[in-house]
Each structure stands twice: as structure tokens, then as C-alpha cells.
GUMIDO-503289 format. One record per residue (C-alpha): residue in three letters; x, y, z. Coordinates in steps of 0.5 Angstrom, whole numbers, plus 500, padded with zeros to 3 digits. Example, Ala and Ser with C-alpha at 12.3 -4.5 7.8 and 13.67 -1.06 7.14 Angstrom:
GUMIDO-503289
ALA525491516/SER527498514/
END
This chain:
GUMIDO-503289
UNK935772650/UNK930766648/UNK930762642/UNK922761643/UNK921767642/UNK926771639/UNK926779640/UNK930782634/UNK932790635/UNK934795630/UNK938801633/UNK939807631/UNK937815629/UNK933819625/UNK937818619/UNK941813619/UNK938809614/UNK934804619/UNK928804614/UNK933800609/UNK934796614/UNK926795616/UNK925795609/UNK930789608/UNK927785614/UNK919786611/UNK922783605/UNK925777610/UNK919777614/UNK916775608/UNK919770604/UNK920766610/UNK912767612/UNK914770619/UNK908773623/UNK913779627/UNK910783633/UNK912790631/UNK914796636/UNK916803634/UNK921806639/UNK917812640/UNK912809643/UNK916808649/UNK917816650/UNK915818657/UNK913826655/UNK908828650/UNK909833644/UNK906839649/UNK911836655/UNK917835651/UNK917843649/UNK914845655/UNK921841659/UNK925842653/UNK925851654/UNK927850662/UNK930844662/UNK938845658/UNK940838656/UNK933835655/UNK932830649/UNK929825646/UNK936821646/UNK936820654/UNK932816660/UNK929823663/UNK925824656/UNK923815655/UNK920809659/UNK926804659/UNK923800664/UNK917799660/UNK922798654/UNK925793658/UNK920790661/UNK916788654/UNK923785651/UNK923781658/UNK916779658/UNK917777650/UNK922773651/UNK918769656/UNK911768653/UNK911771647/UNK907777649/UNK909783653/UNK905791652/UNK906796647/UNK903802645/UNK903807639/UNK906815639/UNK901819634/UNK905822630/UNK899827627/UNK892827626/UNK891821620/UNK894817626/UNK890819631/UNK884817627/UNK886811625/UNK888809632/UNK882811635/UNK877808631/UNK881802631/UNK881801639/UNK874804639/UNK872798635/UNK875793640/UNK871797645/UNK877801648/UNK875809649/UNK880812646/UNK881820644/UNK888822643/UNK891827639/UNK898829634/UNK904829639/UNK900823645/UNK899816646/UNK895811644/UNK893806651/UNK898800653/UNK895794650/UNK898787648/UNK902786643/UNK899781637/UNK898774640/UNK902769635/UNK907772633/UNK914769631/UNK918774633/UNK919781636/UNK921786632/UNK923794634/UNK926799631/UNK928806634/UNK933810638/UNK934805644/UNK934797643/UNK939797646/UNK940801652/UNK943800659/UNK944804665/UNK952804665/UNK952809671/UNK956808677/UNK950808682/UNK945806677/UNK943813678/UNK937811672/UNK934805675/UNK939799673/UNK935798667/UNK938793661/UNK934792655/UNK940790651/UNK940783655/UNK934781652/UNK936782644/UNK937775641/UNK939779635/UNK941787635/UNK942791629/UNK945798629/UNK945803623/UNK949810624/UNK952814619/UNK959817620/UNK957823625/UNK958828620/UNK953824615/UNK948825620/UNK948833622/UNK947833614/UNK942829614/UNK937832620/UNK939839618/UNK937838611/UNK930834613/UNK929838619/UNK929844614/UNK925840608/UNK920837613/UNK918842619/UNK920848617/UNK926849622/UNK932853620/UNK940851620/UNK941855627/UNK935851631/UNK937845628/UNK944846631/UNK942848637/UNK938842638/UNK944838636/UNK948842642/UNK942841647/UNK941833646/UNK949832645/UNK951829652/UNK945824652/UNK948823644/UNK954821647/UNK951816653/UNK946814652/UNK946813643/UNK953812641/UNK955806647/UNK949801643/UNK954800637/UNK958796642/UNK952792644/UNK950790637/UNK951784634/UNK952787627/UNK953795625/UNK952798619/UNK955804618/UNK955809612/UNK960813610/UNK961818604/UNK966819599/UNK966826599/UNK967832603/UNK963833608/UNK969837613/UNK964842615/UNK956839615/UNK953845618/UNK953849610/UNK952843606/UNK947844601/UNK946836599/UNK946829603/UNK951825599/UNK948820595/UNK948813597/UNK953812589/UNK957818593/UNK958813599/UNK960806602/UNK958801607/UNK961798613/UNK958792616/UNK962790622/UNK960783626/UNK961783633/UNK963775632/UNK962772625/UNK964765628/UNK955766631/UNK953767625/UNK957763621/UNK959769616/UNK960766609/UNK965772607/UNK967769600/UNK959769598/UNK957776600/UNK964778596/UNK962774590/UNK954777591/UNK956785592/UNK960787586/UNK965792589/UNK966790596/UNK972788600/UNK974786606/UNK977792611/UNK978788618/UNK977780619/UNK970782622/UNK968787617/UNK966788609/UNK964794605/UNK960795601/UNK958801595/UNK952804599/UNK948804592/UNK947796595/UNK947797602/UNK939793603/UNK942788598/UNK948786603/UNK942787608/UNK938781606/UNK944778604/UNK947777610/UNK940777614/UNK936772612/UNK939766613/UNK940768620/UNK933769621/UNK932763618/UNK936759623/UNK933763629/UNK925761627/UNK929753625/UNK932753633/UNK925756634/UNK922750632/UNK925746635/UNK925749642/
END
């Protein structure tokens, strides 16, 4: 962890809401005229498109949850190298071609040859000089080999985060989601959707789900209708059919000012010492709410260092 230069980390699937909270923090960032280093969580996958179909036909439980599919040392070593110096190596995953392109004729105007297509890698190169902070968004910011004989290699990231952030629906709320967008989006059935939850569940349990118990804040959404069985819904709940559970590891960090976020959010109510509700309609108004002075201290402290 460091106050120079401060990594913040939002954790959490496809789905779950964290480009609200991306949204929230570019509006932060913004009006606090904060220069952040961004890193997208993709980028530290270790297979390609191509190797990642290729491994996933023989190989039962690989996914892109788990440390067999992603650089976790690279993730680490970036977070470490940040919070060091202020700058560490990153890279870009290239979603589709307008991407490819873009990226290729950007290196290529800094003299970096570079051909990669949909589903490859841009080269590694250093995150931007004279950034306030380090900001990633993705499936891992806080992982770490919790296994007994350090089986993975021992890596930490979570260590390195002076602020982390996890954003997950209750579990059933995000089957619906990815059901219906891997439907909408690429075409694929319900069934092939559900056997991709099948075959990525054992890194789902040990390697996802455990970062909710290392961030500092969560935001959980969980719907206000029935979503007993997620693999026949026709619709996601909306955000006015769901509320919001904010939970902080330890309010007393943060100095959580409680009496102000109830008097500011219409609707909410606290459910526990350390947690407040929120109507899902006003999910990204408690964000930048509850964010912006705590990002605002981190850059004070910064000064100061």
C-alpha cells in the first residue's frame, strides 16, 4: 500500500454493475482534476481468444476466473511496481478489430511495431508518466493464493490496494444478467451459457468470491422480485425493482458520515453498524457520495508525502 501513489481497484464480474462504479469514479476524477493510470483487468489474461477455446475443449474447469487463464504475477508486480515509483507495465486486450486498429496505429506512431488482432495482445509498455493514481477495473484486484502449498505461486495483489472496491450482485441476479447478455450480445444460448457457469464455478468459488472479504467497501445489488429460478427469466430486474447494500469493512477508515448519506439518498436505511441501503435507481449517486471525499483525502495525504 502507499500514499504517494495510491492504487485503487474495483473488483467484480461481467455484470455486476462495475461500470457504474467507473462511471462514478471518471465523474470523481474529474472534478478533483485527477490525472488516473488506467489498467482493464483483461489485459493480464495469459491465453489469447484462440488459446482459450483451444484449452477450454479439453480442459474441464478452465476459465477466465481462475489463475490457469491470467498473469496474477504480472498483476502483482504492476500494483507493487506502482505503488513504489508511479509507474509499473501494462498492456491492452483487444476486444475487436476498431480496437486492434486503433491500438496498432497508436504504437506505431510511437515507433512500436505492432500487428495484433480481436482476441490478442498489444505489447507491454509503461503506464502513463504522471499519473495521480492507479485505477483498475476487472475480475482480480484482489487476489491471492490462499492455497496451502502456495501451489500458484504465492502471489498477493490484494496487499498492494489502498482502496478496494467490490461490486456483485446476489448470485442468482447475475446468472440473469449474463444469461440474457450472452444471449443479446454473442448470440449464445441459455444451455451454452449455463455450461460455461458449470465449467468456471470452482474458480468462481476460489478465486472470485473470496475478494469480497478483502475489499474495503462492497456494493451488492439484490432484486425486489423473484429470481428463485435465473435460468428461465425473461427479464434482468431493473434497477427501481432492486436495492443496494453498501457494506464498509471498517467505517471508522473512512470516517463514514452515515447521518449525511441517509439525509442525501431518499429511501435508505441502515441494516447493520457498518451497512446502509440504498434504492438501486440511486446506486451511482451513493457511489460518488460515499467516494469523493475518500478520494479526496488520498490525493491530500498525497500532497503531503
Amino acid at each position: 500500500m502507499s500514499k504517494k501513489h495510491p492504487v485503487i481497484a474495483v473488483t467484480g464480474s461481467s455484470g455486476a454493475g462495475t461500470t457504474f462504479v467507473k462511471r462514478a469514479f471518471e465523474h470523481i476524477f474529474f472534478r478533483e482534476k485527477i490525472t488516473a493510470a488506467v489498467v482493464e483487468g483483461d489485459s493480464f489474461h495469459s491465453v489469447t481468444r484462440t488459446e482459450f477455446k483451444q484449452r477450454s475443449a479439453v480442459e474441464t474447469n478452465f476459465s477466465h476466473f481462475g489463475p490457469t487463464a491470467n498473469d496474477f504475477h504480472a498483476l502483482e508486480a504492476l500494483f507493487k511496481s506502482y505503488g513504489e515509483t508511479g509507474s509499473g507495465k501494462k498492456r491492452y486486450y483487444l476486444h475487436n478489430d476498431a480496437e486492434a486498429t486503433h491500438h496498432n496505429k497508436r504504437l506505431a506512431d510511437m515507433g512500436v511495431t505492432c500487428s495484433a488482432g480481436s482476441g490478442e495482445f498489444t505489447p507491454w509498455e509503461d503506464t502513463e508518466a504522471n499519473t495521480d493514481i492507479l485505477f483498475y477495473e476487472g475480475l482480480h484486484g484482489l487476489v491471492k493464493d490462499t492455497s496451502a502449498d502456495k501451489k500458484y505461486g504465492g502471489y498477493d495483489v490484494a496487499k498492494y490496494v489502498d482502496l478496494g472496491i467490490g461490486v456483485v450482485p446476489s448470485v442468482n441476479l447475475e446468472w440473469i444478467q449474463k444469461i440474457s447478455r450472452d444471449h443479446a450480445e454473442r448470440g449464445y444460448s441459455p444451455e451454452a451459457t449455463v455450461d460455461t457457469i458449470m465449467r468456471r464455478m470452482p474458480d468462481y468459488i476460489n478465486h472470485i468470491t473470496p475478494q469480497f472479504s478483502r475489499t474495503h467497501i462492497n456494493f451488492q445489488r439484490v432484486p425486489t422480485v423473484d429470481t428463485s429460478n435465473p435460468f428461465i427469466a425473461r427479464d434482468i430486474p431493473t434497477a427501481d425493482e432492486s436495492f443496494v447494500i453498501i457494506r464498509f469493512a471498517d467505517p471508522k477508515a473512512f470516517n463514514v458520515d452515515f447521518p449525511f448519506l441517509l439525509s442525501m439518498i431518499h429511501d435508505s436505511f441502515m441494516s447493520r453498524r457498518n451497512s446502509i441501503v440504498v434504492p438501486g435507481g440511486k446506486m451511482v449517486l451513493a457511489m460518488e457520495l460515499i467516494l469523493n471525499p475518500i478520494i479526496h483525502d488520498m490525493i491530500e495525504t498525497k500532497k503531503k508525502v
